[in-house]
KOLZAVEX-584861 format. One line per 10 residues: number of its first residue (from 1); their letters; for each residue x, y, z of C-alpha. Coordinates in Angstrom, 3 decimals. Example, Ala and Ser with C-alpha at 12.3 -4.5 7.8 and 13.67 -1.06 7.14 Angstrom:
2
1	as	12.300,-4.500,7.800 | 13.670,-1.060,7.140
END
This chain:
601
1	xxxxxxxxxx	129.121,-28.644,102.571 | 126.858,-25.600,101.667 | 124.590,-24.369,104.487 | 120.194,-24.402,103.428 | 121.044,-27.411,101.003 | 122.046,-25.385,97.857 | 125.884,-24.787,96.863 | 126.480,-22.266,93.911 | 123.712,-19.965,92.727 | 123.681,-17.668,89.430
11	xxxxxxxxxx	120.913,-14.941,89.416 | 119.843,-13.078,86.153 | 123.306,-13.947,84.622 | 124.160,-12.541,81.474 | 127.382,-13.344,79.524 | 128.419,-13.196,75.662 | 131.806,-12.428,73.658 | 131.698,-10.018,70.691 | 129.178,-10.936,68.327 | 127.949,-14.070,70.646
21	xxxxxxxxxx	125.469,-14.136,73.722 | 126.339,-17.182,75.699 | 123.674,-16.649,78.766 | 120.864,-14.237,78.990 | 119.644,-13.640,82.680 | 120.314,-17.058,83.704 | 119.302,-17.699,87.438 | 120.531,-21.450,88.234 | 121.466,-23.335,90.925 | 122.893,-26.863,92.664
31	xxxxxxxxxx	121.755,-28.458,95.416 | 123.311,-30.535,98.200 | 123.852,-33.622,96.591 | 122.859,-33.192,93.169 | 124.993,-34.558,90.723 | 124.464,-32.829,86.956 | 125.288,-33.328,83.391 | 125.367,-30.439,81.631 | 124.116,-30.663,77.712 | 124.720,-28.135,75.172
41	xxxxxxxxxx	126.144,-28.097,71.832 | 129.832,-26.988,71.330 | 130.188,-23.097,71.510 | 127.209,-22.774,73.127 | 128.704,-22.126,76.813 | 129.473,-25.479,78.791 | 132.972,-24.228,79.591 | 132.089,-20.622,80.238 | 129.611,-21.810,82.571 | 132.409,-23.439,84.701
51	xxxxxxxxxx	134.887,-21.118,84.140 | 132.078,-18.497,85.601 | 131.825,-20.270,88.767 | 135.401,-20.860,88.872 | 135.672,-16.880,89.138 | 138.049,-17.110,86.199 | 135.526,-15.116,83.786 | 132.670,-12.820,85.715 | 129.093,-12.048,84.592 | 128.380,-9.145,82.266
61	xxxxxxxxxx	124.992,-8.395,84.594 | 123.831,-10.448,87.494 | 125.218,-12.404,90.443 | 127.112,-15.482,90.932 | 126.761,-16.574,95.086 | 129.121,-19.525,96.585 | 129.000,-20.452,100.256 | 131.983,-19.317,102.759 | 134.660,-21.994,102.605 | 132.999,-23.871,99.561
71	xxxxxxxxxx	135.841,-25.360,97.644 | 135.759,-25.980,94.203 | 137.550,-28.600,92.534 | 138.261,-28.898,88.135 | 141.025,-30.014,85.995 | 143.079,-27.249,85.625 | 143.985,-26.314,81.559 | 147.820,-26.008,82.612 | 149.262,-29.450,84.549 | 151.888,-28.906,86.740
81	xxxxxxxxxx	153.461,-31.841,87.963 | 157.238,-32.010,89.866 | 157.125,-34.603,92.120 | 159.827,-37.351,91.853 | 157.034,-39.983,91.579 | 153.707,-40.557,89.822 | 152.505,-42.013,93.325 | 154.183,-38.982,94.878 | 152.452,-36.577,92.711 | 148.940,-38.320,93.488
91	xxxxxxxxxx	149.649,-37.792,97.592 | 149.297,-34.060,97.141 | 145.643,-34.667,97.026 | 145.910,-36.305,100.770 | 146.153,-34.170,103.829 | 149.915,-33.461,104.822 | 149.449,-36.214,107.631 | 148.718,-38.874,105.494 | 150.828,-38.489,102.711 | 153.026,-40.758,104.061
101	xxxxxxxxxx	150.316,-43.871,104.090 | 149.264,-42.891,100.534 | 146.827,-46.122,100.669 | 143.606,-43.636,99.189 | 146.296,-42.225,96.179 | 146.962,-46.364,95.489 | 143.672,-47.028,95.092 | 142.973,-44.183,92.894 | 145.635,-44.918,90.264 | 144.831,-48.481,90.375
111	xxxxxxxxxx	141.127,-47.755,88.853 | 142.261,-45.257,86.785 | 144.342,-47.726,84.846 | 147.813,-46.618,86.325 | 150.165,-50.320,86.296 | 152.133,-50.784,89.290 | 155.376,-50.110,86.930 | 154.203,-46.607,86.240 | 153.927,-45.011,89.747 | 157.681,-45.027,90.217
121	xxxxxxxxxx	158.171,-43.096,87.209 | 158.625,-39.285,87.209 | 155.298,-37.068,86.394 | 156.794,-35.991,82.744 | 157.550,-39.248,82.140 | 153.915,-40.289,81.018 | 152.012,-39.843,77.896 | 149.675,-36.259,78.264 | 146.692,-38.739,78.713 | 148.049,-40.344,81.636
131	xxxxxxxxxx	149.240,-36.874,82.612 | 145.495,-35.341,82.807 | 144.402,-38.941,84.793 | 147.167,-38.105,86.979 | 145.424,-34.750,87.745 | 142.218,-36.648,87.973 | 143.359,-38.521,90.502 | 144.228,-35.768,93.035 | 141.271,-33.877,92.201 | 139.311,-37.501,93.393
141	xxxxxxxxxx	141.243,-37.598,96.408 | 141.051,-33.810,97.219 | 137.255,-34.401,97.366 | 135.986,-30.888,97.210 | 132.538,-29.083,97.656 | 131.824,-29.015,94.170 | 133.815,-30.949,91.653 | 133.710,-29.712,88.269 | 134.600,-31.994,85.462 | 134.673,-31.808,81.374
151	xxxxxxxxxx	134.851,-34.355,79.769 | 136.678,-36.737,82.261 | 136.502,-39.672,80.081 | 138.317,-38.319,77.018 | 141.519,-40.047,78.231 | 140.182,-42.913,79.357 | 139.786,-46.870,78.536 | 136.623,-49.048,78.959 | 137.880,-50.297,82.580 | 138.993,-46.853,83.625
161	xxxxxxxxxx	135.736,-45.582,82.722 | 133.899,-48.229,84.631 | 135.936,-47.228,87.857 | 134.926,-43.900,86.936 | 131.467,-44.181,87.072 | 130.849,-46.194,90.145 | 133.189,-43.922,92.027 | 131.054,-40.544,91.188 | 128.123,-42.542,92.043 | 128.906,-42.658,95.151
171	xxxxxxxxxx	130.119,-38.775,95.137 | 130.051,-37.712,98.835 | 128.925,-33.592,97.757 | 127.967,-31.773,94.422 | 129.427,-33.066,90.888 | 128.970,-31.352,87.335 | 129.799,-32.743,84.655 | 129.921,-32.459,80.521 | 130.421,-35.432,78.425 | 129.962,-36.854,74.953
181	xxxxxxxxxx	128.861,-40.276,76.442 | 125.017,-40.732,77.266 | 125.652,-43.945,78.604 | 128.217,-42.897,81.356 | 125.802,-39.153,82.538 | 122.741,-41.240,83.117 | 124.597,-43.665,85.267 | 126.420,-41.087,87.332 | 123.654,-38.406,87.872 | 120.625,-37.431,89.242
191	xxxxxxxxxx	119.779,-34.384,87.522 | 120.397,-33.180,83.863 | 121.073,-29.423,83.060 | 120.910,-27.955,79.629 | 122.104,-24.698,78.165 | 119.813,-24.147,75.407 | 118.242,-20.748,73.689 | 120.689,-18.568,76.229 | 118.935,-20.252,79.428 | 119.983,-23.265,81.904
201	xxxxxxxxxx	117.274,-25.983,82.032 | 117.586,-28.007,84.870 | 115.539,-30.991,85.828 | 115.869,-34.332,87.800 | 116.249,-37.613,85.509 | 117.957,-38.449,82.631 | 119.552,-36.772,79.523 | 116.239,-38.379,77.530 | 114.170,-36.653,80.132 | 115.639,-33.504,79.747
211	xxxxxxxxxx	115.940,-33.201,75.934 | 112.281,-34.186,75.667 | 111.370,-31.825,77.822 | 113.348,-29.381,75.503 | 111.303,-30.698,72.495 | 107.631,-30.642,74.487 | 108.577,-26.550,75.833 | 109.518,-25.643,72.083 | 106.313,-27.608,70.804 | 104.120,-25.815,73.096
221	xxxxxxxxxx	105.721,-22.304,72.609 | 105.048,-22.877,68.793 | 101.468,-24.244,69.170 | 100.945,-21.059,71.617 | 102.684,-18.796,69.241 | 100.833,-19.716,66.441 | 97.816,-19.596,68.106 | 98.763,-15.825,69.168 | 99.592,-14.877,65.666 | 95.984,-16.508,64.884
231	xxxxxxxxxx	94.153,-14.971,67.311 | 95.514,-11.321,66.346 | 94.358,-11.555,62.728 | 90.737,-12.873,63.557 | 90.595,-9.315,66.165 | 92.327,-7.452,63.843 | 89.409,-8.671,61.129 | 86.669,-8.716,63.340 | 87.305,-4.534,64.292 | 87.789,-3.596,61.314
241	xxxxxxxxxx	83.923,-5.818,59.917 | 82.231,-4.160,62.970 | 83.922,-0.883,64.401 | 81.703,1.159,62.427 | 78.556,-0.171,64.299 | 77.364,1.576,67.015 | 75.861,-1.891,68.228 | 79.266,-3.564,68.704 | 81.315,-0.979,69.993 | 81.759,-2.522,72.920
251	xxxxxxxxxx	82.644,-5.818,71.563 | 85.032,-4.300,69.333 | 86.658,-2.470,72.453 | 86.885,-5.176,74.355 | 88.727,-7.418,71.430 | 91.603,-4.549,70.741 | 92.075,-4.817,74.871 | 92.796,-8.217,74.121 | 94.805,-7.647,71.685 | 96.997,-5.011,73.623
261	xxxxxxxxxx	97.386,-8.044,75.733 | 98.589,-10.738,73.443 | 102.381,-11.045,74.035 | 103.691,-12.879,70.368 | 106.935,-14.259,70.949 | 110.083,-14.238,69.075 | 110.109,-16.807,65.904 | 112.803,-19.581,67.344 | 115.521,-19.738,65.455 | 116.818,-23.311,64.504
271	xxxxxxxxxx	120.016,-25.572,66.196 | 122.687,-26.778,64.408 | 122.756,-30.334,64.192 | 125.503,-32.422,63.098 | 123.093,-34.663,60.499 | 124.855,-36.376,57.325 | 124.884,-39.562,55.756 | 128.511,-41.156,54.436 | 128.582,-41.482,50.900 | 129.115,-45.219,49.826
281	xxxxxxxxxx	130.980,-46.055,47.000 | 130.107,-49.928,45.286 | 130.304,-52.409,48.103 | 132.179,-55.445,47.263 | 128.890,-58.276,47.746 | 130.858,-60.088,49.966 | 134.192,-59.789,51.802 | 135.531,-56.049,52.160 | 138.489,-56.749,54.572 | 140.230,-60.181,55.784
291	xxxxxxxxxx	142.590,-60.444,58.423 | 144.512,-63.661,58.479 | 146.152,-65.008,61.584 | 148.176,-61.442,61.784 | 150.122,-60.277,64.697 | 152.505,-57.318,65.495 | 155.067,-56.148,67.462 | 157.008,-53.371,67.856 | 161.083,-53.534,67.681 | 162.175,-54.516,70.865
301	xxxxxxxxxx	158.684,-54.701,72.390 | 155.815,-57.020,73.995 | 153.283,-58.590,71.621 | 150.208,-56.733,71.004 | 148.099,-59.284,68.633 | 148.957,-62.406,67.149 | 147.170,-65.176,65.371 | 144.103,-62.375,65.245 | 141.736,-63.291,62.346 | 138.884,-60.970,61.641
311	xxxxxxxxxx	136.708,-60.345,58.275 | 134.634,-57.292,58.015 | 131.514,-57.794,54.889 | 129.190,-54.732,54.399 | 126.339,-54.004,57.252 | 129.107,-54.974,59.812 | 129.727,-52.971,62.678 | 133.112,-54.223,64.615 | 133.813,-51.955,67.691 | 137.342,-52.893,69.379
321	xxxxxxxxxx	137.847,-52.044,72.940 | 140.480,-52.312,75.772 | 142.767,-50.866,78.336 | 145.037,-47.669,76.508 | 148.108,-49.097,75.186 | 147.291,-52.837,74.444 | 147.000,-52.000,70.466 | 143.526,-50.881,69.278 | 144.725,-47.683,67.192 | 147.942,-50.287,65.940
331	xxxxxxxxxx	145.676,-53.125,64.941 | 143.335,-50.168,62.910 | 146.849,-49.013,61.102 | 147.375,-52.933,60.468 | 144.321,-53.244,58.617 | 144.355,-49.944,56.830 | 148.018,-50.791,55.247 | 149.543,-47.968,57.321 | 151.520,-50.441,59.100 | 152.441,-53.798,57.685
341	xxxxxxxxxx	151.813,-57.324,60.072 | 155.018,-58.695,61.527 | 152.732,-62.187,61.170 | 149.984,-63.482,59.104 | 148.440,-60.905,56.097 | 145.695,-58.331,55.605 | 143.581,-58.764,52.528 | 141.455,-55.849,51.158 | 139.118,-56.429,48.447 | 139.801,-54.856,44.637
351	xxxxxxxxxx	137.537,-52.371,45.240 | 137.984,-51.495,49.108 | 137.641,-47.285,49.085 | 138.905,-46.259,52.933 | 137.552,-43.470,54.720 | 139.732,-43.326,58.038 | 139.357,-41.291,61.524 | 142.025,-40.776,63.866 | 144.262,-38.622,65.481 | 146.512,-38.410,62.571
361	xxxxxxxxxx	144.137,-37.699,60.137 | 143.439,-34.929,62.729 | 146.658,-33.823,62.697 | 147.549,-33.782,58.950 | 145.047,-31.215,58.483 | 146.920,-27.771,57.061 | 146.871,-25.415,59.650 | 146.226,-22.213,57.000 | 143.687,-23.915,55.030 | 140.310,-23.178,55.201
371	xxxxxxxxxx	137.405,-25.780,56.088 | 136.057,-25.250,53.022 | 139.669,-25.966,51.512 | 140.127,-29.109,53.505 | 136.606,-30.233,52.348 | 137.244,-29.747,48.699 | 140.897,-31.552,48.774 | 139.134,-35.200,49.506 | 137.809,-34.359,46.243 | 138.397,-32.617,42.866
381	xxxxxxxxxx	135.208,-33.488,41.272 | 133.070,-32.145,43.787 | 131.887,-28.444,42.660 | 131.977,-25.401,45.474 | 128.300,-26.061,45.910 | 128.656,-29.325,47.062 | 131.671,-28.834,48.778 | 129.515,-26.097,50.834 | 126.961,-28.259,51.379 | 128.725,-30.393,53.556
391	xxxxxxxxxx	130.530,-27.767,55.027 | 127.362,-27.070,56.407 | 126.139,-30.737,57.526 | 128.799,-30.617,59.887 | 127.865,-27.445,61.247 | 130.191,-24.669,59.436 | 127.379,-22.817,57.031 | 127.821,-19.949,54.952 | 130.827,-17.955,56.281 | 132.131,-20.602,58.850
401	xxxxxxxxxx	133.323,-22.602,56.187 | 135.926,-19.699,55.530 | 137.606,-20.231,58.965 | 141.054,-21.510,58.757 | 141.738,-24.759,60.570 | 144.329,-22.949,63.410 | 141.520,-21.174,64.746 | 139.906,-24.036,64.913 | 138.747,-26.544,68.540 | 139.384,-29.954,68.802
411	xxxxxxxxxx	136.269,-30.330,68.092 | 135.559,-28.377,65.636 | 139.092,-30.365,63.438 | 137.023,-33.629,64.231 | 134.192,-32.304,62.258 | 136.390,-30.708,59.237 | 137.650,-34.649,59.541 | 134.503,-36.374,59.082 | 133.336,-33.490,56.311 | 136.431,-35.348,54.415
421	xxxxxxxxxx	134.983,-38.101,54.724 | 131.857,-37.126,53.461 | 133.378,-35.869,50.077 | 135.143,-39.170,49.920 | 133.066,-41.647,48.793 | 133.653,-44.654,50.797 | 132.483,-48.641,51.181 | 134.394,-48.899,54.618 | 135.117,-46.506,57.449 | 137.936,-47.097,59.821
431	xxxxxxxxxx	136.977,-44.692,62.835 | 139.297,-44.465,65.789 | 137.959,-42.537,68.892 | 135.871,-40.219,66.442 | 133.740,-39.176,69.325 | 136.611,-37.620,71.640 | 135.839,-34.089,70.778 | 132.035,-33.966,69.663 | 129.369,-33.000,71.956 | 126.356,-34.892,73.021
441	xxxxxxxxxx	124.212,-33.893,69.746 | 127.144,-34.393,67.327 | 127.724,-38.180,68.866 | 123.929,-38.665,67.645 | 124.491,-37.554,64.397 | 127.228,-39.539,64.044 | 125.647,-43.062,65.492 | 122.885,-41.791,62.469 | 125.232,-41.768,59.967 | 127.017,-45.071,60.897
451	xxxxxxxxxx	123.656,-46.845,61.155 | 122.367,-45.745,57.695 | 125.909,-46.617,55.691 | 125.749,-50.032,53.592 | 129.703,-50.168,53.919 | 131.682,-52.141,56.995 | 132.727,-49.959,60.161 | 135.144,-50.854,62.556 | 135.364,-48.178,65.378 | 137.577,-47.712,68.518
461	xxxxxxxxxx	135.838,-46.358,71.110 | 135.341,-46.333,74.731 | 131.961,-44.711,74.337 | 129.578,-47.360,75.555 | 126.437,-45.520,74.486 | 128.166,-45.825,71.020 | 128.770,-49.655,71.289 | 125.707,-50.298,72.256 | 123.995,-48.458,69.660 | 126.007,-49.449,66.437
471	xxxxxxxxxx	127.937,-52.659,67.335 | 127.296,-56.044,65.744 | 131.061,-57.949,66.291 | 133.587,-56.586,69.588 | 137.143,-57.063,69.360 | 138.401,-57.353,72.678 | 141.888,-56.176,74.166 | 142.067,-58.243,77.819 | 145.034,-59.269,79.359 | 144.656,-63.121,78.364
481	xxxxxxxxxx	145.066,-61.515,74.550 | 142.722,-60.452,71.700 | 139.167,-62.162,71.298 | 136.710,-61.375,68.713 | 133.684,-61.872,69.808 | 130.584,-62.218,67.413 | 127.403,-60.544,68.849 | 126.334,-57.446,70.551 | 128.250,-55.264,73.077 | 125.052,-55.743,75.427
491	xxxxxxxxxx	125.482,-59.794,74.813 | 129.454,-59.542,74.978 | 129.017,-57.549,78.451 | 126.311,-59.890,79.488 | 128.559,-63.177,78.569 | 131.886,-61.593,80.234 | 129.882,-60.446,83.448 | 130.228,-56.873,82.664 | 126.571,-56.119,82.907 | 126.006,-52.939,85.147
501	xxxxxxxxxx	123.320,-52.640,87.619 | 123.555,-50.291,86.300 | 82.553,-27.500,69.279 | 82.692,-25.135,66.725 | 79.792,-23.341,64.786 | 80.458,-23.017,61.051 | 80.577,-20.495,59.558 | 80.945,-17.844,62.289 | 84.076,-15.990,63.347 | 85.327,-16.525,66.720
511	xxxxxxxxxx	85.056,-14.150,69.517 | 86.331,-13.771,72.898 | 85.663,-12.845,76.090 | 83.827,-10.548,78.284 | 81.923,-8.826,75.750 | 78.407,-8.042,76.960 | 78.613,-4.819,78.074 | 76.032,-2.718,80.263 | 72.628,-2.477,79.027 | 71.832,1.032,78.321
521	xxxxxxxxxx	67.977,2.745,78.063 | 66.388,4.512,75.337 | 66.044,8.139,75.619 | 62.336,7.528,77.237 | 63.862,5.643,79.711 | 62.487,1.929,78.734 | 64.811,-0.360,78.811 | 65.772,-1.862,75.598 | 68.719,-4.159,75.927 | 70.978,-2.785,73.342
531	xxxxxxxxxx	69.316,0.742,73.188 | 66.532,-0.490,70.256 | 62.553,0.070,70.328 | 61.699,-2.468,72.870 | 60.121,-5.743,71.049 | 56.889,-7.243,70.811 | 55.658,-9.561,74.065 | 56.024,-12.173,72.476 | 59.429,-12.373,71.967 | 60.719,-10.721,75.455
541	xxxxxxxxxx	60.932,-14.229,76.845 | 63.582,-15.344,73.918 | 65.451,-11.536,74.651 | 65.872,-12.270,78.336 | 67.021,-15.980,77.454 | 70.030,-14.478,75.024 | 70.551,-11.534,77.222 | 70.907,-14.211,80.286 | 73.347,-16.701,78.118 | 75.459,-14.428,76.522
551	xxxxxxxxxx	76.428,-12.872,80.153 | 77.003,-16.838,80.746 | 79.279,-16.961,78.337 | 81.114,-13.959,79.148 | 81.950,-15.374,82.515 | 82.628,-18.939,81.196 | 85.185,-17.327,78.622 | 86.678,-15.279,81.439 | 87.299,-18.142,83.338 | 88.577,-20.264,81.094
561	xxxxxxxxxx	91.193,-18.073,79.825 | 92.955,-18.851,83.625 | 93.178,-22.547,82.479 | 94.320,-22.170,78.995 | 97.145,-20.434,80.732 | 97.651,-22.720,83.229 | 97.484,-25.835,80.431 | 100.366,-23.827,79.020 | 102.654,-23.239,82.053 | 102.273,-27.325,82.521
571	xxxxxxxxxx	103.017,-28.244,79.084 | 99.676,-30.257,78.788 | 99.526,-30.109,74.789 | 96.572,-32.056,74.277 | 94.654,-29.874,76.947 | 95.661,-26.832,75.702 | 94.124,-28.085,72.134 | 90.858,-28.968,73.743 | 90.274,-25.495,75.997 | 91.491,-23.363,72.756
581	xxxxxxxxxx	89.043,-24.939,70.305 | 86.210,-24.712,73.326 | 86.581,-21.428,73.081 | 86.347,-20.705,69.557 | 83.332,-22.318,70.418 | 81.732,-20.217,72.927 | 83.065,-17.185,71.249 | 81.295,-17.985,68.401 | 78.220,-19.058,70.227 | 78.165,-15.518,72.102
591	xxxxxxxxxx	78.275,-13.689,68.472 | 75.236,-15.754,67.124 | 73.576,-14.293,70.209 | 74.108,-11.031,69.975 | 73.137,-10.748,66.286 | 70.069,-12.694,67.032 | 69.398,-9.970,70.145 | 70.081,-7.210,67.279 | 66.885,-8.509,64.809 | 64.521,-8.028,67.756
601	x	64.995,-4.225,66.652
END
C-alpha cells in the first residue's frame, strides 16, 4: 500500500497527439482507499490517462510519481493465455504456493459466470468475451496496489455484473475505473473523477455530484466572465466621459488600474453531445409485433425458448436480460425474421418499419466508406444536408463525417450505426447491447432518444441504469426458462429479490473602488477638498459629511471586492449576484457624491 495515504500523483501534466491536447498541466492524485470513476467523453483521454500511469505513454511536461513497490494491475490489450486449463490459467493470479489449492481462482470464475463445464477446457477454447473475463479473473486474484479497469462490464451478463460490483466494493486498495453504466460507478465508488476542458476534476460522491458540479463551475465562470466583459466597457466609458477633467483624474486612474487587473477568460467552447431523436414512421394503433408460443433451437443443441409469447404495441419498452449464452441476441433475430422459429410464429404488422442494433449491423458496415456514406445508404431520399445533419447529432460534424469507417473505434461504428438509424425512419427499434461502446454522455443521449420515440423498443442490455430508466416489460433468461414479466425493472428486481442495498441608483453609471484620492490645497494654502474656492459656512457641514462618506465607501468597496472573490472560488451563485449588484450600488452612490462635492465650487 502507498506510504502518507496517497498512491499515484500527476503534477502539471501535459499530454496531446498532433492536432489534439488531451491534458493541460493536470496535477491529480488517488488516495489510499479511494475508489474512482473516471467520466469523459470518448477521445477525450480516459485511456491515455491509464496508459500514462501505466508508463506505457509519458507526459509531454510534468511529472507522474508512484510509490516504490506499488503494483499496478489493468487488462492488458493483448491476452495471452497457454495453460492447459481455464482453471489453470486463473491460478497464475495465486502465489506459486497456492496454486495447487486454487479455492480463491474457483470462486472467481464462479461469479464471473464461468460453468463448471468450462474450466476444463483449454484457454483458446472460449469465446473472446470469456477470454477477457478470464483475464479479469487473475487480475481479481492478483489484487494489486492500484487496479485499473475500462470498461470491465462490456463482456459481462446481469449476474456477472452483480458479482462484479459487490466484489470491488469491498476492494482491499485503490480502484479506477471507466464505464458506460451509471448504475454500476455509483455503487462501486467513493469518488468520481472527470476529464473535462483538458483538466481532471476530482471529487467525493457520485457521478450526479460530479457532473453538477461541472455545470455549477461553468455557470459561474460565465456569470463571472460576463460580468468581466461588463465591467471593462462601463471603465472603458467612464475614462473616456471624464479623463479630460482635471477633477476626476484620480478616479479615472484608479478605474484603468482596475482594469489592468481584470483577467477575461477564454469564451468556452461547447461539448459534443450525442442528442437525436429516432425518426418514427406511422405506428400501427395497435399491435406492432406478436410472438406466438415460439421456441428455437439450434441443430443438435439445448433449447433456448419455447412456448415464449410476447407482443410489443407502440410506447412499449421490453428490455430482455440474462446470463451470456441463454439466447437474448437469438430470440431478437427470431423476432426480426433473421432467423425463423423452430416452434410457434412471429407476426409483424403490415406496416412494421425495423430499425435494428447489433453486432452485425456493426459489422456489415463497409470498411472504405465514409460516415457520411454509410449515413446516406439507409436512405436515398435524404439530401447531403440532411444526411450531414445527423452526421453531426452523433458527434461527427463538418469534416468528421469524411472519415472512413476503418479508422474508425468501436465506438465511434456504434454511433455511424445508430446515425443509420436515424435516416431510417422507423416505428420499432430492435437494439441489442447498443450501449457496449458509448461513453457515459452518449448512453444519456441515447436513454433521450428511446424515451421520446412513439414506436416499440425491445433492447438487450445488461446496463441496469438503462433498464431502469427506459423499461416498461423484462424478458427474463433464468435457468428455470424464459419469463416475461410485465412491469418495471425496479418492480421485477424488487419481486425476484434482486433489490440491492445497494440597490441601485438610476440613472448613474457604476463606479468602483478606492477612488477618493488625497485632498490637495489651493495655492493660498486653504484647504479646499478638491482644490476649489472654499464654500460658504453654511454648507461646510454637508462638504465634510460627503467628504467623510465617500472615504466610507472607498473602504466598503475595497473590502468587498475580497468577498466577491471569495463567493466565486465557492461557487455561491446567488451570493455572488447579491455582492456584484451591491456594488454597482455603492459605486454609484460614491459618484453622486463626488459630483455633489464638485457644485460646492
Amino acid at each position: 500500500m502507498a506510504a502518507g495515504g496517497v498512491g499515484v500523483v500527476l503534477h502539471n501534466v501535459s499530454k496531446g497527439f498532433a492536432d489534439q491536447q488531451l491534458f493541460d498541466e493536470v496535477s491529480f492524485s488517488i488516495g489510499m482507499g479511494e475508489r474512482i470513476g473516471l467520466l469523459g467523453r470518448n477521445g477525450h483521454g480516459k485511456s491515455t490517462l491509464f496508459r500514462l500511469i501505466l508508463g506505457i505513454e509519458v507526459p509531454d511536461e510534468g511529472s507522474i510519481a508512484i510509490p516504490r513497490d506499488y503494483r499496478i494491475g489493468h487488462l492488458a490489450q493483448h491476452i495471452s493465455q497457454s495453460s492447459a486449463t481455464v482453471l489453470a490459467e486463473a491460478a497464475l493470479g495465486l502465489p506459486v504456493e497456492m496454486r495447487e489449492t486454487p479455492y480463491e481462482a474457483e470462486r472467481v470464475l464462479d461469479g464471473l459466470g464461468f460453468d463448471r463445464a468450462l474450466w476444463g477446457l483449454r484457454p483458446e477454447e472460449l469465446s473472446g468475451g470469456y477470454r477477457l473475463r478470464l483475464e479479469l479473473t487473475k487480475l481479481l486474484i492478483a489484487q494489486p496496489n492500484l487496479l485499473l479497469l475500462d470498461e470491465p462490464t462490456n463482456y459481462l451478463d446481469i449476474d456477472a455484473v452483480r458479482w462484479l460490483r459487490t466484489e470491488l466494493r469491498s476492494w482491499p486498495g485503490e480502484l479506477m475505473m471507466i464505464s458506460h453504466d451509471r448504475d454500476f460507478l455509483d455503487a462501486v465508488t467513493t469518488h468520481t473523477a472527470g476529464i473535462y476542458r483538458q483538466r481532471i476534476k476530482k471529487q467525493k460522491g457520485s457521478t450526479g455530484d460530479l457532473i453538477e458540479m461541472l455545470k455549477q463551475e461553468d455557470e459561474i465562470y460565465l456569470r463571472t466572465r460576463d460580468a468581466q466583459i461588463k465591467r471593462k466597457k462601463e471603465i472603458e466609458e467612464f475614462a473616456a466621459r471624464y479623463r479630460a477633467q482635471a477633477s476626476k483624474a484620480k478616479l479615472v486612474q484608479s478605474r484603468l488600474k482596475e482594469l489592468e487587473k481584470l483577467d477575461i477568460g477564454e469564451s468556452l467552447g461547447t461539448e459534443a453531445d450525442l442528442s437525436f431523436r429516432f425518426s418514427a414512421s406511422d405506428v400501427p394503433p395497435k399491435r406492432i409485433l406478436e410472438a406466438q408460443e415460439i421456441g428455437f433451437n439450434y441443430d443438435n443443441g439445448p433449447i433456448l425458448f419455447e412456448q415464449l409469447t410476447l407482443l410489443a404495441r407502440p410506447g412499449d419498452r421490453i428490455g430482455v436480460i440474462g446470463r451470456n449464452g441463454r439466447g437474448k441476441s437469438t430470440l431478437l433475430r427470431c423476432l426480426i425474421g433473421e432467423l425463423a422459429p423452430k416452434r410457434g410464429e412471429v407476426v409483424l404488422h403490415e406496416r412494421v418499419r425495423l430499425g435494428y442494433f447489433g453486432q452485425s449491423a456493426i459489422e456489415s458496415l463497409r470498411s472504405n466508406a465514409t460516415v457520411e456514406e454509410e449515413v446516406a445508404s439507409a436512405n436515398g431520399n435524404l439530401s447531403r444536408t440532411a444526411v450531414r445533419s445527423i452526421c453531426g447529432a452523433v458527434m461527427f460534424p463538418g469534416s468528421r463525417a469524411e472519415r472512413p469507417i476503418r479508422v474508425l473505434s468501436g465506438g465511434e461504428r456504434s454511433r455511424v450505426l445508430l446515425g443509420k438509424l436515424l435516416a431510417q425512419p422507423s416505428n420499432l427499434l430492435v437494439l441489442d447491447e447498443p450501449t457496449n461502446h458509448l461513453d457515459l454522455e452518449s448512453v444519456e443521449g441515447l436513454v433521450e432518444a428511446i424515451g421520446t420515440y412513439p414506436g416499440g423498443v425491445m433492447v438487450v442490455t445488461h446496463n441496469e441504469y438503462v433498464l431502469r430508466k427506459v423499461a416498461t416489460t423484462i424478458v427474463a433468461f433464468g435457468d428455470a426458462g424464459v419469463e416475461v414479466f410485465a412491469g418495471t425493472y425496479e418492480e421485477y428486481c424488487e419481486q425476484r429479490g434482486f433489490r440491492d442495498s445497494g440597490g441601485a441608483i438610476q440613472g448613474v453609471r457604476g463606479r468602483s473602488r478606492g477612488e477618493s484620492g488625497d485632498r490637495g490645497k489651493d495655492s493660498d494654502g486653504s484647504g479646499s477638498g478638491l482644490g476649489t474656492k472654499r464654500p460658504k459656512k453654511k454648507n461646510e457641514h454637508r462638504l465634510r459629511q460627503l467628504e467623510k462618506r465617500f472615504e466610507e465607501i472607498g473602504r466598503e468597496l475595497s473590502a468587498m471586492e475580497g468577498a466577491i472573490q471569495a463567493a466565486s472560488e465557492r461557487g455561491n451563485v446567488l451570493e455572488l449576484m447579491r455582492l456584484t449588484e451591491s456594488r454597482r450600488g455603492l459605486e454609484a452612490e460614491q459618484l453622486s457624491a463626488l459630483e455633489e462635492m464638485e457644485r460646492f465650487g
